[in-house]
C-alpha positions as CSV (number, residue, x, y, z in Angstrom):
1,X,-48.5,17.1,-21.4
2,X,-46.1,15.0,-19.3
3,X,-42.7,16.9,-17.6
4,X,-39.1,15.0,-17.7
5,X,-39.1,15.1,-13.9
6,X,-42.7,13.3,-13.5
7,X,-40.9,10.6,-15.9
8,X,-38.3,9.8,-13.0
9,X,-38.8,7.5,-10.2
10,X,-38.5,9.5,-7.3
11,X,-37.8,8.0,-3.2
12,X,-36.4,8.7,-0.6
13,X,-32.7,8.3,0.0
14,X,-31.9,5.4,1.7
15,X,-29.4,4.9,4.6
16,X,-25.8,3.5,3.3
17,X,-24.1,1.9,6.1
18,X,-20.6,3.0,6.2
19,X,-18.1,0.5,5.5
20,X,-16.1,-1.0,7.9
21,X,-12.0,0.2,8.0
22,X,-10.7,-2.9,7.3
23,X,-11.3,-2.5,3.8
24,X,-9.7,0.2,3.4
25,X,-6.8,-0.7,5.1
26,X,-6.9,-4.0,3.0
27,X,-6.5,-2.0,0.1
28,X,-3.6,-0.1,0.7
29,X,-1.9,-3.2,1.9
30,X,-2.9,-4.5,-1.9
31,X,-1.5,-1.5,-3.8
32,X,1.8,-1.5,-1.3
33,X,1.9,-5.6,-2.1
34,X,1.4,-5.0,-6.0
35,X,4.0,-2.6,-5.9
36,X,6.2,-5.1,-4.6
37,X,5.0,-7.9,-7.1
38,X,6.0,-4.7,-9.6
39,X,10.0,-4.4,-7.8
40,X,9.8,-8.7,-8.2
41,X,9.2,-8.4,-11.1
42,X,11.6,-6.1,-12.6
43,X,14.6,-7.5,-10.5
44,X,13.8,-10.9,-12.4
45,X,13.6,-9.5,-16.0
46,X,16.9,-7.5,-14.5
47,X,14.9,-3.6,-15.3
48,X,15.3,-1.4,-12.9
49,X,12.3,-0.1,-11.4
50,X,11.1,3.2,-10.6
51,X,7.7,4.2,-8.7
52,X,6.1,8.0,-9.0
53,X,3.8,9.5,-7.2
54,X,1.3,12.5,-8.1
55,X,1.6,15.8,-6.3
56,X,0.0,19.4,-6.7
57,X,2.0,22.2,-6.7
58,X,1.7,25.6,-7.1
59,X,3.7,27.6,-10.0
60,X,5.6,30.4,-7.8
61,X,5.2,32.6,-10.8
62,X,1.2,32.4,-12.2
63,X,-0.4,30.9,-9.0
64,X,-1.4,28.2,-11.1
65,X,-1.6,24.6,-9.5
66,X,-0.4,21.8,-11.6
67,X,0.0,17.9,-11.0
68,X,3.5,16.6,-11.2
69,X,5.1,12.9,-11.0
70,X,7.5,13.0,-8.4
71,X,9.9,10.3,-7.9
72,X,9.8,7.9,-4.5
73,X,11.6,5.6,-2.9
74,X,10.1,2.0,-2.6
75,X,12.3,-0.8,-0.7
76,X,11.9,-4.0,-1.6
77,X,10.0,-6.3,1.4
78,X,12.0,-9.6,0.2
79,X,15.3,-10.2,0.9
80,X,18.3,-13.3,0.5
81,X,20.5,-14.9,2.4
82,X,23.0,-16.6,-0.3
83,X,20.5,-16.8,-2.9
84,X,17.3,-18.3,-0.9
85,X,14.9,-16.1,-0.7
86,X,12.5,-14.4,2.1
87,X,9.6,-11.7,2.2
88,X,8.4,-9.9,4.9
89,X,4.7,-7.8,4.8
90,X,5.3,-4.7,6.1
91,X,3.2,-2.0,7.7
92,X,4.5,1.0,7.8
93,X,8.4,0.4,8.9
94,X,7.6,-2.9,11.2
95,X,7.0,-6.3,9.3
96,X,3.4,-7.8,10.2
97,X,3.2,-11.0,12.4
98,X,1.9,-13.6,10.5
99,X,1.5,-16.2,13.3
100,X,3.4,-15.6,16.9
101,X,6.6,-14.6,16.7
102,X,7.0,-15.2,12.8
103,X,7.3,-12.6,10.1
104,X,9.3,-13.8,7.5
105,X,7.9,-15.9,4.2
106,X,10.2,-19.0,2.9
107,X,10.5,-17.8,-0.8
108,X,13.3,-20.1,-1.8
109,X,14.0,-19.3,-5.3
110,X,13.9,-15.9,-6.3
111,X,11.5,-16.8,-9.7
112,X,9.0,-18.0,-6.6
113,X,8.4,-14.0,-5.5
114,X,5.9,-13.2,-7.8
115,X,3.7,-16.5,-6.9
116,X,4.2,-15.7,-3.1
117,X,3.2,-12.5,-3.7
118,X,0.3,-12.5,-5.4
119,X,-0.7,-15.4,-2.8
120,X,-0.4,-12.5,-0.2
121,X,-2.2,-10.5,-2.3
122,X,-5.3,-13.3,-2.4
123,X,-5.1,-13.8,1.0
124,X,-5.8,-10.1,2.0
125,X,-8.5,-10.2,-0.6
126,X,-10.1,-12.9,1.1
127,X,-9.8,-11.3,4.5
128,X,-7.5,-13.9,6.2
129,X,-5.1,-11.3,7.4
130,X,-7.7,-9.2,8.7
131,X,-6.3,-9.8,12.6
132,X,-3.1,-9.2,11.6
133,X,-3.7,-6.3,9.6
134,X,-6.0,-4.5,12.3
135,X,-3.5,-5.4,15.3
136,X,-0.3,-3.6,13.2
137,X,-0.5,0.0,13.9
138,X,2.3,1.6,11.4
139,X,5.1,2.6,13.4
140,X,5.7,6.3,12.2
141,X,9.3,7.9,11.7
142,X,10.6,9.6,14.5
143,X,11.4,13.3,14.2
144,X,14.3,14.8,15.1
145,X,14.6,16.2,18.1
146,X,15.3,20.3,17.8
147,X,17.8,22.0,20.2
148,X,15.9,24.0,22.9
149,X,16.5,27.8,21.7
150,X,17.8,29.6,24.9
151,X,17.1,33.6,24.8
C-alpha cells in the first residue's frame, strides 16, 4: 500500500535570490504612467476621469473592517503651451531628468500623448530609464511647521 505523500517529489528548498529594487520601482513608475495614458486618454474622448483607490476601514459601530474606494487626486504630467503639447515623468513631486538638464517630452499634438506615453512606458520596461529612475529620490511634501506650545 503506497501513501499520497510518498507519491510527491520531495527536496530541499532552494535559495531564491531576492530581486533587485529596480523592479519594483519600475513598476510603480508603470502603474503611475498608465494612469496617465488613462487621464490622456479621457481628455481626448473629452470624459472626465476619475481615479479610486482601496482603503480599510473600520465601522465605528460593529468593529467590523471593510474595504472602501476612496476618491484621489491624480494631476496630469503633460501640459500645453497654446496647443503644443509637453509631458514630464515625474517622481514623486519633482519631474525625472531624462538627459542633463532636460525633463520635458516634445508631445506636439495632443492625439500624440497616448503614443508618447506608452513609449515611456516600453522604455521603463526595457530598463533604459533605470539610471534615471534609481538617481530620483521622490521629494516628499513638507509638513507644516506646528507652533512651539509655551507652558
Amino acid at each position: 500500500m503506497t501513501s499520497i505523500l510518498s507519491s510527491l517529489k520531495v527536496i530541499a528548498r532552494p535559495k531564491i535570490e531576492p530581486k533587485p529594487p529596480i523592479i519594483g520601482k519600475r513598476l510603480r513608475l508603470i502603474e503611475k504612467l498608465d494612469e496617465q495614458l488613462a487621464i490622456a486618454q479621457a481628455m481626448l474622448d473629452g470624459q472626465p476621469f476619475e481615479a479610486y483607490r482601496e482603503k480599510k476601514v473600520t465601522d465605528p459601530e460593529t468593529g467590523e473592517k471593510k474595504v472602501v474606494r476612496k476618491r484621489k487626486a491624480v494631476r496630469p504630467w503633460y501640459f500645453d503651451d497654446k496647443e503644443h503639447y509637453f509631458f514630464e515623468i515625474r517622481v514623486g513631486f519633482k519631474a525625472m531628468e531624462i538627459d542633463k538638464g532636460k525633463t520635458a517630452i516634445d508631445v506636439g499634438d495632443k492625439t500624440q500623448l497616448p503614443v508618447v506615453i506608452n513609449a515611456i512606458i516600453k522604455a521603463v520596461e526595457a530598463g533604459e530609464l533605470d539610471q534615471q529612475i534609481i538617481q530620483s529620490k521622490p521629494e516628499k511634501p513638507s509638513k507644516p511647521k506646528e507652533p512651539k506650545k509655551t507652558a
